[in-house]
Every structure is written in C-alpha cells, then in structure tokens.
N, C-alpha and C positions, 0 to 999 in steps of 0.2 A: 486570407490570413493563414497562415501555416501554424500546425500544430507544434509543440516544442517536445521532442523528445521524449518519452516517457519517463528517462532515467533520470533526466534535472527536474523531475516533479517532485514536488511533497507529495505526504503522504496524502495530507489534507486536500492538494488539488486533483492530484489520480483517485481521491475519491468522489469528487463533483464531478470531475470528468466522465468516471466512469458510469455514474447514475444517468448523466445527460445522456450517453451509450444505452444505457440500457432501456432509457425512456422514448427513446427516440427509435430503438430496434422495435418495443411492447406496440407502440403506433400502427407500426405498420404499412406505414405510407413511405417507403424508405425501396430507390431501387433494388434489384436483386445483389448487383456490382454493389453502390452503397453500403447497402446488410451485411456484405462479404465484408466492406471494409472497416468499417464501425467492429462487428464482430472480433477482427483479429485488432484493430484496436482497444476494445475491453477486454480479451482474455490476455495483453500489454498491461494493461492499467490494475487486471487482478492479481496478475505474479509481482507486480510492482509494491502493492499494497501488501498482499502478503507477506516478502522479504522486508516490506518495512516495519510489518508489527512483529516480524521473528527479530527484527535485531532490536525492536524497544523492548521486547520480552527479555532476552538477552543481555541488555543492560540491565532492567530493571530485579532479574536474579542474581544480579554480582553486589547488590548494594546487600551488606553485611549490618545484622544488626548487633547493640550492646544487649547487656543482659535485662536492662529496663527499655527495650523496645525503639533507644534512638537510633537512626543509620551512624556507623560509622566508619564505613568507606566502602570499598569496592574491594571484590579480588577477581582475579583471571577468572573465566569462562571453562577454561580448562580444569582447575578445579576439584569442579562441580562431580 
C-alpha cells in the first residue's frame, strides 16, 4: 500500500500518522534505511501539522467580536 502524499492529509490524519512514526522509530526494531525513511517521513508530517494549525490559528484571529462578546464576522489577516 502506498502512502498518499503528505499534502492531501488532514490535519487529523498527519497526526496518527505521525504518532505511528514516532512509535514505531521509539521500538527500535526498524532497519537503519527504514529509520532513515520513517524519519524524513515525520519531520513531512510535522511541518504538515504545523502549517495546519498556523492557518487555523489564522482563521480563528480574523473572527471579530461584537461588544457583547458575539462573533460577528471576520476581517482580512492583514489587518491585524
């Protein structure tokens, strides 16, 4: 079975992925080649995760609130 891409991951599944990465390097029973690959596959799957909670971060400071604490809407990023 072939891996898909890192970039068509959620966020949610480049993070199970990357645990089973990480659980799987902690083992230790993993070829040298193996380790090598798994490796640059999780340090894929961390930059992945990361740019995805930089841009939910990112959305989630453009939602503008009223003066009684309801959202009510967004504004540009730029802004800010």
């Amino acid at each position: 079975m072939t891996t898909p891409p890192v970039s068509e991951l959620s966020f949610e599944a480049a993070m199970a992925e990357l645990e089973q990465v990480v659980s799987r390097l902690e083992q230790g029973d993993v070829a040298l080649e193996d380790s090598i690959k798994l490796y640059e596959r999780g340090a894929e799957l961390k930059a992945h995760c990361e740019e995805k909670l930089k841009e939910a971060e990112e959305k989630v400071s453009q939602i503008t609130l009223s003066a009684d604490g309801a959202p009510t809407g967004t504004k540009p990023f730029a802004d800010q």
